[in-house]
N, C-alpha and C positions, 0 to 999 in steps of 0.2 A: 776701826775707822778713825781715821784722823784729823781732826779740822784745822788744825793750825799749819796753817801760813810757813812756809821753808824759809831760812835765813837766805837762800835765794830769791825768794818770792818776793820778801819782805825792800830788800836789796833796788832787784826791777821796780818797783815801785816807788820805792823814794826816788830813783835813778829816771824815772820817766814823767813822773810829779814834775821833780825840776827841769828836767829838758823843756816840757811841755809849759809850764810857766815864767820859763825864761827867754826859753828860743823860739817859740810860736807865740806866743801870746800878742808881743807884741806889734800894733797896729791891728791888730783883728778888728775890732770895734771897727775901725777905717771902713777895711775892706769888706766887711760884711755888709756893710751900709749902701757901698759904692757895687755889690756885687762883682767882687773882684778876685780870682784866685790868685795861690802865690805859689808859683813853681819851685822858690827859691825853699820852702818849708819842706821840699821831697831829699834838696840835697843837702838840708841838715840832717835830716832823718837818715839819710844814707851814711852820711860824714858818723854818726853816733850808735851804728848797728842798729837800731831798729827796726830794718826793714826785712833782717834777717831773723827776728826772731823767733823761736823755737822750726831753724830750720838744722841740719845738721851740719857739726862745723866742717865735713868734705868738701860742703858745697860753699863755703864760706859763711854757713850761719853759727846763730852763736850756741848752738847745744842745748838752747835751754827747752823748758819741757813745753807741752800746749797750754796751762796755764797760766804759762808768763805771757803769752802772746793776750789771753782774757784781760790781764792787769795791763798790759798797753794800753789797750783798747778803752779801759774804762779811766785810766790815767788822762789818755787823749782829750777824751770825751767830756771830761770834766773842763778843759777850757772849750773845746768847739766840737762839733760834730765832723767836720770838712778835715780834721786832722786824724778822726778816726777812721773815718772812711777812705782813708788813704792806707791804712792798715788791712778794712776789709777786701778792700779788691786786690791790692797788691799782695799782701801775705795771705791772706783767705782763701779768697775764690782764686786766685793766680797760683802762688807758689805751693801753699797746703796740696793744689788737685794736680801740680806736677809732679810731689812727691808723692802724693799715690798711686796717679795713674800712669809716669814717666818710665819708660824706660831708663837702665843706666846710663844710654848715651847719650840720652835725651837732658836726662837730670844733671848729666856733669855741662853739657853743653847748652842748656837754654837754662837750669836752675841757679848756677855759679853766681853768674852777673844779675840774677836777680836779689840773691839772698845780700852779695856784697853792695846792691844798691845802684850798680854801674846801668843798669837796665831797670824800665818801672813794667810792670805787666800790671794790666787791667782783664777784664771778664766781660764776654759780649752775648747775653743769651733773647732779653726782651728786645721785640719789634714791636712795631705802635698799632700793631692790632693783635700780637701774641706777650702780656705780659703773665697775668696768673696761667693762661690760657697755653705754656710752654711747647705743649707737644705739637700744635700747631705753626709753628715757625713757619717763614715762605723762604726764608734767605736760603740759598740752595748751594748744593756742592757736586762739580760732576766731578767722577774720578775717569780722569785719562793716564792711567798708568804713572806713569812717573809725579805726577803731577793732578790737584787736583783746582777745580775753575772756581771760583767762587761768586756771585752775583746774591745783591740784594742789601740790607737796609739794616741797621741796630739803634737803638733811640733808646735814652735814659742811661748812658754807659759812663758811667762815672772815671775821669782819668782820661777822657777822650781826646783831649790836643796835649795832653804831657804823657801818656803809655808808649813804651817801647815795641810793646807787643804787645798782643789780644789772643786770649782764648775764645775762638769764638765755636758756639754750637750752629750747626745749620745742616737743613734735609737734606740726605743723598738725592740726588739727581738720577734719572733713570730708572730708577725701582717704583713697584706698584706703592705709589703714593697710600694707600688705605693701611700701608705696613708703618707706613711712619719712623722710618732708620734715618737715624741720625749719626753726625760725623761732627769730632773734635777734633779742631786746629787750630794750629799755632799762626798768625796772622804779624807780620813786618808793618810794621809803618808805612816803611819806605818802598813798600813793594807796590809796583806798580798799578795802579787802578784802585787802588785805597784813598779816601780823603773822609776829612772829619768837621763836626759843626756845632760852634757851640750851641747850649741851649741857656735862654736866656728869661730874666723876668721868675724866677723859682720864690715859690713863700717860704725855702729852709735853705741851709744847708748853700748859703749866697758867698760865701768863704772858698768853697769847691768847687772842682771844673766836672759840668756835666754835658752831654752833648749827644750826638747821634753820628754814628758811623756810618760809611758807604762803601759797597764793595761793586765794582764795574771791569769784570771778568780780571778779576784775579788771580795769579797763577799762586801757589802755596804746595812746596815740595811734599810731596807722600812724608819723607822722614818729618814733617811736623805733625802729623796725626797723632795725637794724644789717645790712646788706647784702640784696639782695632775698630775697623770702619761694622758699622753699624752700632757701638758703646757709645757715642756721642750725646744720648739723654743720660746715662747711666752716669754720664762724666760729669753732668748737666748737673746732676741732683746730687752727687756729693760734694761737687763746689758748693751749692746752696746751705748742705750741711755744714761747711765752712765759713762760709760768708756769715750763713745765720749765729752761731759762738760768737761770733768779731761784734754786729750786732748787737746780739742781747749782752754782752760782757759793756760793750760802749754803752748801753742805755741806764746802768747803773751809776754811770759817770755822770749822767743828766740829773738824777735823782741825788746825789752827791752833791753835785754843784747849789742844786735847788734848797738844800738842803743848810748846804752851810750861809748859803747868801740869807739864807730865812731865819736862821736862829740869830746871821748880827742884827738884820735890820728887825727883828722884835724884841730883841734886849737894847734898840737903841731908839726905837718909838717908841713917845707915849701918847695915851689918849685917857682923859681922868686923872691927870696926873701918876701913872704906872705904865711899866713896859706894856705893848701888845701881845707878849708873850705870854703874859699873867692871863689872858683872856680862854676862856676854855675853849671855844670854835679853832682860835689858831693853835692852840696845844694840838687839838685832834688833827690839824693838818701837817703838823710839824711830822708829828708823832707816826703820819702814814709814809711821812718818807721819811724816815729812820728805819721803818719795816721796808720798803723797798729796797733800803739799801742794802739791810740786811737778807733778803728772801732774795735780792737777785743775785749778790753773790752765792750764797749756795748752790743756786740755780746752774749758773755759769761754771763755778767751783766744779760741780757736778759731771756738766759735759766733759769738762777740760780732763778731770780725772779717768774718764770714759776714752777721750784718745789716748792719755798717754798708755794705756790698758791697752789699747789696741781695740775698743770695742766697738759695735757699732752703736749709735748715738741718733738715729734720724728722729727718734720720740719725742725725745728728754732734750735735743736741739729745739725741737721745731718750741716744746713749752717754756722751755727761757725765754725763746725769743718773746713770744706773745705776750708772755705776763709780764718779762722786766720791759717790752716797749710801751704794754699799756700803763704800766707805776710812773716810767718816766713823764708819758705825756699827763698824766696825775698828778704827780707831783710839781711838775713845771706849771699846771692847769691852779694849784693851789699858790703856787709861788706869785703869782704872779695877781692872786686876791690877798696876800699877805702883804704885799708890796703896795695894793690898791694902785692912786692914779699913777703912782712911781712902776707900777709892773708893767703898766703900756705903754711906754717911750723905752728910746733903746739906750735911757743913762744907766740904766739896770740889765744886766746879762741875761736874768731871768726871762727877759721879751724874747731872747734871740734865741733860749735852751725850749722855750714853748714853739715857736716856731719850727728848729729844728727836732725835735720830738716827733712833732705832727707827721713826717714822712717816715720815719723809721717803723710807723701801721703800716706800710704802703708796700714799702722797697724789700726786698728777700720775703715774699709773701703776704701776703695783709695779712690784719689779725682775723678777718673770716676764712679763708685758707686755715689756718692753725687751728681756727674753732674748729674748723670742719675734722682739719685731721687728726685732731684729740679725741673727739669724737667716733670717729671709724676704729681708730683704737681702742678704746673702751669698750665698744660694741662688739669687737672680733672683726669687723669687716677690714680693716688694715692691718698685714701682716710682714714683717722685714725677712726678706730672703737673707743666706749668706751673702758675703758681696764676694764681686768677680776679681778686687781688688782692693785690698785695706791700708789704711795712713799705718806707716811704721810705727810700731811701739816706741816707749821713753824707757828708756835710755836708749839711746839710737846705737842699732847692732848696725855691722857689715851691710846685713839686706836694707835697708834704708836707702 
C-alpha cells in the first residue's frame, strides 16, 4: 500500500492552489458580503480544465485519476466553499453519474461539452418536503413514448440560474405509487416549461448560486433517460456517492485554511508578553486540526483509491463525509476562539470558513443520516449489493 502522493497528484495541486488563489480569490470577501455569485468563476474553470477533471480525455477531459478531482476539491475549498461546490455538482453528482450510468451516445453527446466546460450540468434530486426523506419525491414523470412530461418542484439545487442541464430524479407517473420507481433525466434549460429561482438570505456558502427549480409540463426526449426507466433512485444514490467524495475531500480545505490562518495569527499575538501559541489550550486546538487534516486526507485518499479500483465505495464515502465535515466545522468552531473578537467579523476568513462549514452537516446527507448508516453497517443490518452499473476503472480503458 502506498501513501505517497504521484508527481501527478502533487502537480494538480500546486496547479489548483494557484488558480484558486489567483483567479477566484479575488473580490470574494465582496461578494460573500453582498451575497453575490460570480458566473464569471465557471468560465475560468472551464478556460483552465478543471471542470474536466478525472473525466476521460474522449470526452474532453483531462485523464487524470479520481483523486485528482479529491485534491481540487479540497484546493478550492481552502479559499471558499461556493468554488468547490461548483466541482461537486458539476463534476460529482453531474458528470461522474453520466460516466457511469451513460450510455455511449449518451456520454459522447451530453458528457463532451461538459468535461470541456462548454456546458455546466447541475443535480436536481431534493424537494422542500423530500430532502433526507429521498424516496419520497412528488416531482413526477409520465412516459408517453417518445417522450416523457415532467411536472413539479426542486429547491436547494445548487448552479440553479448558471446550469446548462440538470439531472433531475423524479416518480414515474402511472404506476402503483407504493412501488416507488423512479426515472433519471436529463433536463434543458431552455426547454419549454422549465424556469428557476433564486434562493436568497443563506447563513453559508453566500458566494454560490442556490435556488429552486420548476418543471410545468415539460416535455424531455426518452433519449435523455439516464439508465433504464425505473433506475432513477439507483441513479439517485450513486450521484450522492459522488457528490459525497467532492464533499468530504472540500472539507479538509476548511480545516487547512483554518489551520494556516491559526498558526499566523498565534505566532503573531501576544498576551503576557509571548505568542498565544505558547498557550497549552490553543496548542490542543491547533493541534486538532493538524489531525483533521491529516485523517481526512486518508479518508478521502481512500475513497478516491476505491474508484480508481473500480470498487464500490458507499461505506467508506458516506464516513469521510461525516467525519472530515464534523473536523471542519471543529476546526473553523476553534478558529474562530483562536482569533477571539477578530473571529467574529468578517476581516478574518475564518468567520466565513465557520459559516460555510455549518451546511456541509446538512447538504449530501446530514451527519445523523451517516450516524445512522454507520451504524446499520456495523450492525449487519446494511448490506451493498453488486451494482447494476460501475464508475470506469483508472486508467480509463475503451469501456469508459
Amino acid at each position: 500500500m502506498d501513501f505517497q502522493p504521484t508527481p501527478e497528484h502533487n502537480l494538480i495541486r500546486e496547479a489548483a492552489r494557484k488558480f484558486a488563489e489567483q483567479e477566484l480569490a479575488p473580490g470574494l470577501a465582496e461578494r460573500d458580503r453582498a451575497h453575490q455569485s460570480d458566473s464569471e468563476s465557471l468560465k475560468k474553470m472551464a478556460r483552465s480544465s478543471f471542470l474536466g477533471v478525472s473525466l476521460p480525455a474522449k470526452y474532453g477531459g483531462t485523464d487524470s485519476d479520481y483523486i485528482s478531482l479529491g485534491i481540487v476539491c479540497e484546493e478550492f475549498e481552502r479559499v471558499d466553499t461556493s468554488f468547490r461546490v461548483v466541482m461537486s455538482v458539476h463534476s460529482g453528482l453531474h458528470c461522474l453519474t453520466l460516466l457511469q450510468w451513460g450510455t455511449a451516445e449518451q456520454k459522447q453527446r451530453l458528457l463532451a461539452p461538459l468535461a470541456k466546460g462548454e456546458k455546466i450540468g447541475a443535480f436536481a434530486l431534493t424537494e422542500p418536503n423530500a430532502g433526507s426523506d429521498a424516496i419520497n419525491i412528488r416531482t413526477r414523470a409520465e412516459n408517453r413514448g417518445s417522450e416523457y412530461v415532467l411536472n413539479g418542484q426542486k429547491s436547494w439545487i445548487s448552479l440553479s440560474d448558471y446550469a446548462d442541464q440538470f439531472l433531475v430524479i423524479a416518480q414515474l407517473d402511472g404506476n402503483d405509487r407504493s412501488e416507488k420507481k423512479h426515472v433519471a433525466l436529463i433536463v434543458d434549460r431552455n426547454m419549454q416549461g422549465f424556469s428557476s429561482r433564486p434562493i436568497k438570505g443563506k447563513l453559508g456558502v453566500r458566494a454560490g448560486n442556490t435556488g429552486e427549480i420548476f418543471f410545468d409540463d415539460v416535455r424531455v426526449p426518452v433519449e435523455n433517460r439516464i439508465g433504464d426507466e425505473g433506475d432513477g433512485f439507483k441513479v439517485a444514490m450513486s450521484a450522492l456517492d459522488h457528490g459525497r467524495y467532492t464533499v468530504a475531500a472540500g472539507s479538509v480545505g476548511i480545516s487547512a485554511a483554518c489551520l494556516q490562518a491559526c498558526v499566523k495569527y498565534a505566532n503573531e499575538r501576544t498576551v503576557g508578553g509571548e505568542p498565544i501559541g505558547k498557550k497549552q489550550l490553543v496548542q490542543q486546538m491547533i493541534a486538532n486540526m493538524s489531525a483533521a487534516c491529516d485523517i481526512g486526507r486518508l479518508l478521502y485518499f481512500q475513497v478516491g483509491w476505491m474508484k480508481n479500483a473500480g470498487l464500490r465505495h458507499t461505506r467508506e464515502v458516506s464516513l469521510a463525509k461525516w467525519q472530515n465535515c464534523n473536523m471542519a466545522f471543529q476546526s473553523a468552531h476553534d478558529a474562530i476562539e483562536i482569533h477571539g473578537a477578530y473571529g467574529y467579523c468578517d476581516e478574518f476568513p475564518v468567520e466565513r470558513h465557520f459559516r460555510n462549514s455549518r451546511g456541509a452537516m446538512i447538504y449530501e446527507g446530514t451527519r445523523e443520516i451517516h450516524t445512522l448508516v454507520q451504524a446499520e453497517y456495523a450492525l449487519g443490518y446494511r448490506q451493498d449489493r453488486p451494482l447494476k452499473r460501475t464508475l470506469p476503472k483508472w486508467p480509463f480503458g475503451d469501456d469508459a
